[in-house]
N, CA, C and O of each residue as an XYZ file, in Angstrom:
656
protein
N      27.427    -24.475    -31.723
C      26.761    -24.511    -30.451
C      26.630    -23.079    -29.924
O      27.570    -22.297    -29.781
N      24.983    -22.773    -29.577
C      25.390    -21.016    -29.104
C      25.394    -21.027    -27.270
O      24.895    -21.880    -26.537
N      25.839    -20.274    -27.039
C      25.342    -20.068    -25.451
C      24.302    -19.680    -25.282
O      23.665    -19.044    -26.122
N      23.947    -19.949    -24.271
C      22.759    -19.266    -23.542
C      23.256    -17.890    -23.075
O      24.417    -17.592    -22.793
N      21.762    -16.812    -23.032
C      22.490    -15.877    -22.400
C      22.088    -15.789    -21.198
O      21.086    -16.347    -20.752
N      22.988    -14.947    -20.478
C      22.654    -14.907    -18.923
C      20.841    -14.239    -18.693
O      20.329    -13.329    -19.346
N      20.277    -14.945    -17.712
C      19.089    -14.097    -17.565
C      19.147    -12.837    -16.808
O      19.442    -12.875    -15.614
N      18.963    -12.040    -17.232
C      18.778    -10.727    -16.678
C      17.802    -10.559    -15.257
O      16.682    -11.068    -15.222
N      18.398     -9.742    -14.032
C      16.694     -9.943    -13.600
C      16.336     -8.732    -14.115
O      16.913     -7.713    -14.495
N      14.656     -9.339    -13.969
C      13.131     -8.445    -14.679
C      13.547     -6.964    -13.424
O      13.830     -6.884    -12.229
N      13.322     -5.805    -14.817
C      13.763     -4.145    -14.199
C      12.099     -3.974    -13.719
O      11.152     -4.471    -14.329
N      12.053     -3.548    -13.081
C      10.436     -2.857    -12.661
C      10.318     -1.379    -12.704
O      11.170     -0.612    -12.255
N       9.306     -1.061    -13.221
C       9.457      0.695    -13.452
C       8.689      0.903    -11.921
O       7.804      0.198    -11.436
N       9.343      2.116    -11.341
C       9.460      2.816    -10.276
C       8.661      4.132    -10.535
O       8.874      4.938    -11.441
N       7.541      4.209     -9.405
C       6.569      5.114     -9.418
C       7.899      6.940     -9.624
O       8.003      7.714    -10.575
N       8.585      6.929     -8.316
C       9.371      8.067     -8.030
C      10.703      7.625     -7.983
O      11.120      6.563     -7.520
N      11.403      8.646     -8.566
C      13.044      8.575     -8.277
C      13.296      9.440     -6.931
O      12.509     10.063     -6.219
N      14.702      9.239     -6.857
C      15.373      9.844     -5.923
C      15.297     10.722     -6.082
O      15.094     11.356     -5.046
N      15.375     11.616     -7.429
C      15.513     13.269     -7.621
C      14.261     13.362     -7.544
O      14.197     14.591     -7.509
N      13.030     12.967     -7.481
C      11.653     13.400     -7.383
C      11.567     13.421     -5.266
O      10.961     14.181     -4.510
N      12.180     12.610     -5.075
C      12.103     12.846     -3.121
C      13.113     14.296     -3.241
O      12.653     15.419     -3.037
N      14.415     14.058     -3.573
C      15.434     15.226     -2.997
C      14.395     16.528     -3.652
O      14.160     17.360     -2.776
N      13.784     16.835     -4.914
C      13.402     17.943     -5.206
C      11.593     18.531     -4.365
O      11.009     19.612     -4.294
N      11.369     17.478     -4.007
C       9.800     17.828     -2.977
C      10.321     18.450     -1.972
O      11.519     18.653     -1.778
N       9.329     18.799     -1.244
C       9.037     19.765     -0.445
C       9.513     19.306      0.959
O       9.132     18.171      1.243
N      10.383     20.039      2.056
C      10.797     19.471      2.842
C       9.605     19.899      3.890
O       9.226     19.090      4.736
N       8.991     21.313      3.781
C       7.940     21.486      4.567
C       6.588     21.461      4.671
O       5.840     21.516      5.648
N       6.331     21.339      3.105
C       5.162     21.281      2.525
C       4.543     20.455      2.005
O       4.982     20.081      0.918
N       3.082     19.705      2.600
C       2.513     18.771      2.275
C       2.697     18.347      0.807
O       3.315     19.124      0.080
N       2.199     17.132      0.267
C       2.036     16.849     -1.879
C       0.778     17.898     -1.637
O       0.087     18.137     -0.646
N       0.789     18.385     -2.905
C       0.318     19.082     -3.746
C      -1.479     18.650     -3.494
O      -1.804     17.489     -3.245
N      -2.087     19.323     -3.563
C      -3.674     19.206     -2.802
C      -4.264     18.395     -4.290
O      -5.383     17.887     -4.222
N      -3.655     18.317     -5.321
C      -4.325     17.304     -6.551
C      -3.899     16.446     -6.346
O      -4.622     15.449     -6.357
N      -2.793     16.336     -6.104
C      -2.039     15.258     -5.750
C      -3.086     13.920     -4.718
O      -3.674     12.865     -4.952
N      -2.839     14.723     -3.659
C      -3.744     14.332     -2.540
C      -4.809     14.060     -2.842
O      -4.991     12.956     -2.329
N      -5.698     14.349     -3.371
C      -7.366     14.011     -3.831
C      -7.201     13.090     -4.445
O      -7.924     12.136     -4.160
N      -6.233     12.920     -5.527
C      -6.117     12.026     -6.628
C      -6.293     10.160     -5.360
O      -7.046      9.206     -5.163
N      -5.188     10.662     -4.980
C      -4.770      8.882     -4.679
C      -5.647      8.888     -3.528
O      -6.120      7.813     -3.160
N      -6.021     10.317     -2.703
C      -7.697      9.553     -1.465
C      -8.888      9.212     -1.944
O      -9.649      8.306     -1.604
N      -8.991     10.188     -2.928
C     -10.126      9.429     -3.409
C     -10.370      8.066     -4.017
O     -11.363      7.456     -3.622
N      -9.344      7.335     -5.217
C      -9.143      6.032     -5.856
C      -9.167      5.194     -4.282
O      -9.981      4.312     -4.010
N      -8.278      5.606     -3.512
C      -8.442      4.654     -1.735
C      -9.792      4.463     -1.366
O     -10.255      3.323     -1.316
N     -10.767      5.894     -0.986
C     -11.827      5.407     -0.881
C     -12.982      4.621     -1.490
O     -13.821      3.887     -0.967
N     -12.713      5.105     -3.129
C     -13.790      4.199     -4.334
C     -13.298      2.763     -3.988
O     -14.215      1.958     -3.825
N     -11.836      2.206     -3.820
C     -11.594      1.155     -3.412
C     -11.946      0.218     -2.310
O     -12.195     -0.987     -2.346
N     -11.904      1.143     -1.229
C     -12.607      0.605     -0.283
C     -14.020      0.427     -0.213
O     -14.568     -0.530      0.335
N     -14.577      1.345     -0.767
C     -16.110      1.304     -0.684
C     -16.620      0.789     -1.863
O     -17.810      1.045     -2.044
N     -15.988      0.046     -2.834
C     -16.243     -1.045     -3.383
C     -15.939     -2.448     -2.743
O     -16.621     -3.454     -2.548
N     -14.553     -2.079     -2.482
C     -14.628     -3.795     -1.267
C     -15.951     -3.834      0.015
O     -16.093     -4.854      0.690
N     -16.690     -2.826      0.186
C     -17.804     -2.553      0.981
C     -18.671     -3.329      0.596
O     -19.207     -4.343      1.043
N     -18.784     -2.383     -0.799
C     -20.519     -2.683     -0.830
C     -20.733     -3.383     -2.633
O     -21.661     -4.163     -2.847
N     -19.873     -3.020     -3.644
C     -19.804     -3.930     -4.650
C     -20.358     -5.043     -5.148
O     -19.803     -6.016     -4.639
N     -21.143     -5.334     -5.858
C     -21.252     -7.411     -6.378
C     -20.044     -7.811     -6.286
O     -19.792     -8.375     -5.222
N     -18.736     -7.676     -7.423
C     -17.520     -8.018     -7.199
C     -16.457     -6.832     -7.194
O     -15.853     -6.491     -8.211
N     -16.346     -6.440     -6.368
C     -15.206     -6.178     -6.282
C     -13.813     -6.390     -7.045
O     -13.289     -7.500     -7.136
N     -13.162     -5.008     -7.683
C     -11.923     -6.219     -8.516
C     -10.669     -6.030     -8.000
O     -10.438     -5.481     -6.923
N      -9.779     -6.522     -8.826
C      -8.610     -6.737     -8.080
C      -8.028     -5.451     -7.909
O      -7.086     -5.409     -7.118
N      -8.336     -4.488     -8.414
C      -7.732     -3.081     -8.435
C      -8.218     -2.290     -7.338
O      -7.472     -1.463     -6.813
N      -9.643     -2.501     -6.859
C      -9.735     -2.081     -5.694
C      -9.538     -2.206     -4.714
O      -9.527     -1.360     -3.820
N      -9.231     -3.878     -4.651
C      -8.178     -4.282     -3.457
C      -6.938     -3.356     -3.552
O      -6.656     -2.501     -2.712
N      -6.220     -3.635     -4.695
C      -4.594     -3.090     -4.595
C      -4.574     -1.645     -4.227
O      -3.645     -1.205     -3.549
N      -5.619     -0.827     -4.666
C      -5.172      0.368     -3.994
C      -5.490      0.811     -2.463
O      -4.817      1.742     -2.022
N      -6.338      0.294     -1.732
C      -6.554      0.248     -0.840
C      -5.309     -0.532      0.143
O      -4.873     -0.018      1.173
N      -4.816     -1.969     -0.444
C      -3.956     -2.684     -0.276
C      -2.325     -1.709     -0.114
O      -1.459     -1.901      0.741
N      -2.310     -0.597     -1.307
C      -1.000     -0.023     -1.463
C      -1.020      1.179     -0.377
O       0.032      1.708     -0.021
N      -2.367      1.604      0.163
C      -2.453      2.945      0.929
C      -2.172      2.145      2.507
O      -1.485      2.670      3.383
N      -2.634      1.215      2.609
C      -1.975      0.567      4.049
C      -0.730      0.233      3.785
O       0.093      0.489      4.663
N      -0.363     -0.276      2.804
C       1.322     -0.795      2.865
C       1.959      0.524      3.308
O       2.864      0.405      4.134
N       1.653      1.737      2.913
C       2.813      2.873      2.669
C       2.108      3.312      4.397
O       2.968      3.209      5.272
N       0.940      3.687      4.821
C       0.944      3.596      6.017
C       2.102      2.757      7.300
O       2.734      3.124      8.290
N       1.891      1.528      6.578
C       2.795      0.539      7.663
C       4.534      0.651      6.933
O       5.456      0.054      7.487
N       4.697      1.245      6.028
C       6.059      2.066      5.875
C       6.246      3.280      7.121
O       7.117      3.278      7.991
N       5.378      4.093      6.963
C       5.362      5.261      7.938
C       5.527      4.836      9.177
O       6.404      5.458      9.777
N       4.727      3.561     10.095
C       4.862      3.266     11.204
C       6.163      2.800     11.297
O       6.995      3.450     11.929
N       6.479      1.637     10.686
C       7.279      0.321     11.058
C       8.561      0.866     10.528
O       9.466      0.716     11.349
N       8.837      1.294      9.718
C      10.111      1.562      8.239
C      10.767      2.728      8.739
O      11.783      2.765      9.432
N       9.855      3.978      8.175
C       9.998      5.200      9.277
C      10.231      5.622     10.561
O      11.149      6.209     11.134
N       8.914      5.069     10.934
C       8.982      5.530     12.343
C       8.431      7.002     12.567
O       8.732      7.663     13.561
N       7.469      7.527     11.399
C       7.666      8.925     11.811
C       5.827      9.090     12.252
O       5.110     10.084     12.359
N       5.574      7.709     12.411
C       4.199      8.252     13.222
C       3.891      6.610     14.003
O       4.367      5.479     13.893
N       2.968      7.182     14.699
C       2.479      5.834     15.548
C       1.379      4.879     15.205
O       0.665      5.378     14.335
N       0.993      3.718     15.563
C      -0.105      2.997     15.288
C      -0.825      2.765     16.669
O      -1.108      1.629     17.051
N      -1.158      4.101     17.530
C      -1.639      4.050     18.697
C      -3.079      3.290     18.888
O      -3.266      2.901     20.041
N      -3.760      3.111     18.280
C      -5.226      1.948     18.117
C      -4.735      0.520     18.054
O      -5.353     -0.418     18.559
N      -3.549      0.401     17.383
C      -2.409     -1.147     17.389
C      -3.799     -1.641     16.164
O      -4.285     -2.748     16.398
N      -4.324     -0.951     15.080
C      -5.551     -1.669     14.500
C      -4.735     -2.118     12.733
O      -5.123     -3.026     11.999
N      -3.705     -1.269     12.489
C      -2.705     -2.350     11.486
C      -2.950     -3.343     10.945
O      -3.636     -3.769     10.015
N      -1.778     -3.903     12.215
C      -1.583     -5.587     12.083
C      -3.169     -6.241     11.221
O      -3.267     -6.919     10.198
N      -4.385     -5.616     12.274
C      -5.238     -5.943     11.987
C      -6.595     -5.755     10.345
O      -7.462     -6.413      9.768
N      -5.897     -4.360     10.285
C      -6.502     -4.357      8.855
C      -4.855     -4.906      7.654
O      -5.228     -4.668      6.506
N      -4.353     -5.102      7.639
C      -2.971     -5.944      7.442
C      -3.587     -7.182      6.970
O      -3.557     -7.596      5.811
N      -4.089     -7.676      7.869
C      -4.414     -9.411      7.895
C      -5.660     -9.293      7.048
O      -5.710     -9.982      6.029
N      -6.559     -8.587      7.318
C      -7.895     -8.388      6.892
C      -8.054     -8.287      5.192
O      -8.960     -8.527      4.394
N      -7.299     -8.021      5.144
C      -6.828     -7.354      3.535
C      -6.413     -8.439      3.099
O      -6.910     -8.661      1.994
N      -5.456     -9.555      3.578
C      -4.661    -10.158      2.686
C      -5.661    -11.549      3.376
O      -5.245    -12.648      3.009
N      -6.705    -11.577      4.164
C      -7.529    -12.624      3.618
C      -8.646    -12.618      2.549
O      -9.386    -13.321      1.860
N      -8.363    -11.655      2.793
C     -10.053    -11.431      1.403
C      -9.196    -11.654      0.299
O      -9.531    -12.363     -0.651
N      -7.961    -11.003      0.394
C      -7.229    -10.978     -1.072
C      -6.926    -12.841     -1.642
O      -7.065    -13.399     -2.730
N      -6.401    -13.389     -0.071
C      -6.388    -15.206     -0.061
C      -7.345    -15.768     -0.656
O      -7.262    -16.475     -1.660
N      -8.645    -15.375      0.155
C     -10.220    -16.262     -0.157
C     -10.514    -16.253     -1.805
O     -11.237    -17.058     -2.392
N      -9.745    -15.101     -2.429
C     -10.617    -14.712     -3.445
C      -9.416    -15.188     -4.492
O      -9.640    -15.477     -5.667
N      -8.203    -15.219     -3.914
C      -6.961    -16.091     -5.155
C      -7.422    -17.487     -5.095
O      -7.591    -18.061     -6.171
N      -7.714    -18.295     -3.690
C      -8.064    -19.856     -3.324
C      -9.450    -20.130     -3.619
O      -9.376    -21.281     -4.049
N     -10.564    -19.829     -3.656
C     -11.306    -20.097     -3.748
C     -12.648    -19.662     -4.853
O     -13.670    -20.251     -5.205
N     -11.881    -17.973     -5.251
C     -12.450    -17.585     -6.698
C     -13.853    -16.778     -5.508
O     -14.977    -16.745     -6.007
N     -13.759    -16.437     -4.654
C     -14.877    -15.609     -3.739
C     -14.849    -14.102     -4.301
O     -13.939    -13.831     -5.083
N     -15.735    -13.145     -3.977
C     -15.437    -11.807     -4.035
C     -14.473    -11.226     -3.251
O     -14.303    -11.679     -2.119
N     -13.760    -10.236     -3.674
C     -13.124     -9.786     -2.520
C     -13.971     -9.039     -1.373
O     -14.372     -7.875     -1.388
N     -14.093     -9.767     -0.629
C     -14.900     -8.734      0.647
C     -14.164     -9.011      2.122
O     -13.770    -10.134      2.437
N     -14.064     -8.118      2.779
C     -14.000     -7.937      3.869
C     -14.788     -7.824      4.964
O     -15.875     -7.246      4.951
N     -14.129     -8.530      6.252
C     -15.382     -8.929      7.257
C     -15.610     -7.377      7.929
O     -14.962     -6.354      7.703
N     -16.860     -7.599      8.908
C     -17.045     -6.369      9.730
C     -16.113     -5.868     10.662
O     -16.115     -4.652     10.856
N     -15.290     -6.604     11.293
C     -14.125     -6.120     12.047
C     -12.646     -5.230     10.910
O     -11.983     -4.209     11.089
N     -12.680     -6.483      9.572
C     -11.845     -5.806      8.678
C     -12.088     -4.694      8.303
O     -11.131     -3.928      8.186
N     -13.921     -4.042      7.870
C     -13.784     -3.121      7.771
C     -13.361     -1.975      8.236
O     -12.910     -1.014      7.613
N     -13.609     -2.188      9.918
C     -13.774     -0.990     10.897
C     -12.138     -0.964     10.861
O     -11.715      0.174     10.657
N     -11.420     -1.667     10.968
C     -10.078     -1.687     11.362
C      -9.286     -0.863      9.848
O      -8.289     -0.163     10.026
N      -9.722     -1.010      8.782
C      -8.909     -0.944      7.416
C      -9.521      0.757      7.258
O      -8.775      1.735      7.215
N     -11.305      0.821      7.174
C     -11.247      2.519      7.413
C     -10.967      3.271      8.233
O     -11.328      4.439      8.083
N     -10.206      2.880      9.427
C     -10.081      3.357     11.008
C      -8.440      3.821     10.099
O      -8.099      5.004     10.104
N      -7.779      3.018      9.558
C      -5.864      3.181      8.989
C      -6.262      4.224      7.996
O      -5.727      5.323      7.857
N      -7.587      3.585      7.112
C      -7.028      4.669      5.878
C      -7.397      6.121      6.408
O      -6.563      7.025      6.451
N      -8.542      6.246      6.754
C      -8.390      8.065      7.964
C      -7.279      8.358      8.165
O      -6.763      9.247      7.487
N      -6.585      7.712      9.140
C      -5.295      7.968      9.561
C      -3.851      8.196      8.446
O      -2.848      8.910      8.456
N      -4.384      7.229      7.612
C      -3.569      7.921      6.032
C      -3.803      8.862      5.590
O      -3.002      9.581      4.992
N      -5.536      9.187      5.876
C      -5.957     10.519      5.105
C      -5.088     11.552      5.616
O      -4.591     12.382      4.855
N      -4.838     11.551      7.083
C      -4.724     12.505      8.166
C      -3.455     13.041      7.939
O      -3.190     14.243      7.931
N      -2.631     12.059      7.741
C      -0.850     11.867      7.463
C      -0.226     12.601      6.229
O       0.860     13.170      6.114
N      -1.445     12.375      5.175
C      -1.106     13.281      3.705
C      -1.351     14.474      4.325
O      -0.510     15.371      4.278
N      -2.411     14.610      4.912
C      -2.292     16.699      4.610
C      -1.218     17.139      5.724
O      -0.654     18.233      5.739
N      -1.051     16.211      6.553
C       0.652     17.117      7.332
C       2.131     17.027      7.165
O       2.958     17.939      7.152
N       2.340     15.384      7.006
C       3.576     15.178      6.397
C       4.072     16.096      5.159
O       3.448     16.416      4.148
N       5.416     16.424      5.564
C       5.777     17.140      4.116
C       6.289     16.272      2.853
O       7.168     15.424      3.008
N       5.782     16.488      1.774
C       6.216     15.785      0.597
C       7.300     15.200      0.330
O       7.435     14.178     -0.342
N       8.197     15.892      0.901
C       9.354     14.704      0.823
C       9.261     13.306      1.247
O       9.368     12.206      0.705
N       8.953     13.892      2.765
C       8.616     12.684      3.434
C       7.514     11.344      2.733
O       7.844     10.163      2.837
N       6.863     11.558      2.386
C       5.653     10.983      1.414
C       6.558     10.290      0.130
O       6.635      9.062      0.123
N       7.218     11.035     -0.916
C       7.746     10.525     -1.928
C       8.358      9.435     -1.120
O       7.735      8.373     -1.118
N       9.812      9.518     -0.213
C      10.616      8.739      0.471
C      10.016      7.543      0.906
O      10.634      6.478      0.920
N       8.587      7.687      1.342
C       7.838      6.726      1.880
C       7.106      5.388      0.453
O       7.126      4.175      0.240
N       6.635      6.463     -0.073
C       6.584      5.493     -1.185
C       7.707      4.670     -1.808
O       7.439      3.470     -1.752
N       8.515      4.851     -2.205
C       9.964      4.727     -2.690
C      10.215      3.549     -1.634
O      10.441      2.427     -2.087
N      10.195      3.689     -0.652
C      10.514      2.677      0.132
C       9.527      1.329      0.192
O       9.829      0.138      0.271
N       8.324      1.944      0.129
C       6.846      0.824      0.319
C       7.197     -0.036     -1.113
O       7.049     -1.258     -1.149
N       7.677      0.742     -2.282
C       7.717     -0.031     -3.743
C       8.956     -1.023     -3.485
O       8.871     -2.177     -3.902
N       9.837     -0.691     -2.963
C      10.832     -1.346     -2.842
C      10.989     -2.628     -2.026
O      11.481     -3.733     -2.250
N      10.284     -1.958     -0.832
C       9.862     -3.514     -0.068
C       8.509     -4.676     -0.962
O       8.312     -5.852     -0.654
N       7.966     -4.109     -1.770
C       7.095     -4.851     -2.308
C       7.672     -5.434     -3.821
O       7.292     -6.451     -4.400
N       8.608     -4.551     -4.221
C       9.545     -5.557     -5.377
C       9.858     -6.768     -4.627
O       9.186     -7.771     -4.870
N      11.066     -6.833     -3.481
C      11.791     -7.766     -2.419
C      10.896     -8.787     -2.328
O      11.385     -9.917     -2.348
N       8.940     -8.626     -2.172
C       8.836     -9.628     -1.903
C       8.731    -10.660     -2.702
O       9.025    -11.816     -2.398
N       8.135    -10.128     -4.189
C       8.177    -10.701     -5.284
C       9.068    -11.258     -5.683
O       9.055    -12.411     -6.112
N       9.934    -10.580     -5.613
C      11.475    -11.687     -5.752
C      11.827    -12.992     -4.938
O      12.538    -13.944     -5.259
N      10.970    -12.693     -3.554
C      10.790    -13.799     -2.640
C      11.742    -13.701     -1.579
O      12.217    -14.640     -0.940
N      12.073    -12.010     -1.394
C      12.909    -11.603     -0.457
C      11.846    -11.015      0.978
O      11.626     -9.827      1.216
N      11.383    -12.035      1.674
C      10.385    -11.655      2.624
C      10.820    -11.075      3.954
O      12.022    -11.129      4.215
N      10.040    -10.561      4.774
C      10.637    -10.381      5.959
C       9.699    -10.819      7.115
O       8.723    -11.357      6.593
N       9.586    -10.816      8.461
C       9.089    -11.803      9.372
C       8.055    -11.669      9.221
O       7.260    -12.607      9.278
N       7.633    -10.122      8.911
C       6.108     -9.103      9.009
C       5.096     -9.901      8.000
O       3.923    -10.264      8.072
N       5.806     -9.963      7.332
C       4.727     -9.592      5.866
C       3.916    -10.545      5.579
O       4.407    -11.619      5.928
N       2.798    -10.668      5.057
C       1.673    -11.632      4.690
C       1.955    -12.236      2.961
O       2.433    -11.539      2.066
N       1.783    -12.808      2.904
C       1.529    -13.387      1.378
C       0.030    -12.976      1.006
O      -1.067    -13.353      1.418
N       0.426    -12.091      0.101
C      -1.048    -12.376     -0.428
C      -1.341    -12.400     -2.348
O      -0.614    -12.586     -3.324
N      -2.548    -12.154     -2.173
C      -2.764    -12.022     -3.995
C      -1.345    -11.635     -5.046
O      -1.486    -11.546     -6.266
């Protein structure tokens, strides 16, 4: 008779380590390639959830991952504000198109209020990369991945939406 073996839980590979936050920059923005790299994939993303036939799931997620780490910065952090309060709202906006299109097989698109509200955050993301210093940024990510393992595991918190 053999045993079973214990199930392991599933490891997830991690964008940044800890020694990649402690060794960034405490005063100095990421790196200006850096920066282009992931605003630009945000905007092709978004402006495929715009204007696209279909839209795919990848352009949701990165657009999807540049608000999550935003609403790290507000909510998690704390080291900036959501003075428009337009979040919550591109938040929701995001994770219905992402709904409509898991339930019903739709494109991913977003309504006219979602849009204004979701490019109104990602600006404000744009805005946040070129001043925040890199540390701050790695730390932020690191944290956004971590809360988004938790949920998968089905470790939720009051905030968060279910989505795709």
């Amino acid at each position: 008779m053999k045993k079973k073996a214990a199930r392991k839980p599933q490891q997830r590979q991690k964008t940044y380590s800890i020694l990649s936050e402690i060794m960034s920059s405490a005063s100095d923005p990421l790196p200006q390639a850096q920066r282009t790299y992931q605003l630009t994939r945000m905007y092709q993303g978004l402006h495929a959830l715009e204007t696209a036939e279909r839209p795919t799931y990848n352009d949701w997620r990165v657009v999807s991952d540049a608000l999550n780490m935003l609403e790290t910065l507000v909510v998690e952090m704390q080291v900036c504000e959501d003075k428009s309060k337009l979040l919550p709202d591109a938040m929701r906006a995001l994770a219905e198109a992402g709904q409509s299109h898991k339930r019903e097989g739709k494109p991913i698109r977003l309504d006219g209020p979602g849009i204004q509200a979701v490019r109104a955050m990602l600006e404000n993301y744009a805005e946040l990369t070129e001043i925040l210093p890199a540390r701050i940024m790695y730390r932020c990510h690191r944290l956004t991945e971590k809360r988004l393992f938790e949920i998968l595991e089905g470790k939720k918190r009051s905030h968060d939406v279910e989505i795709v």
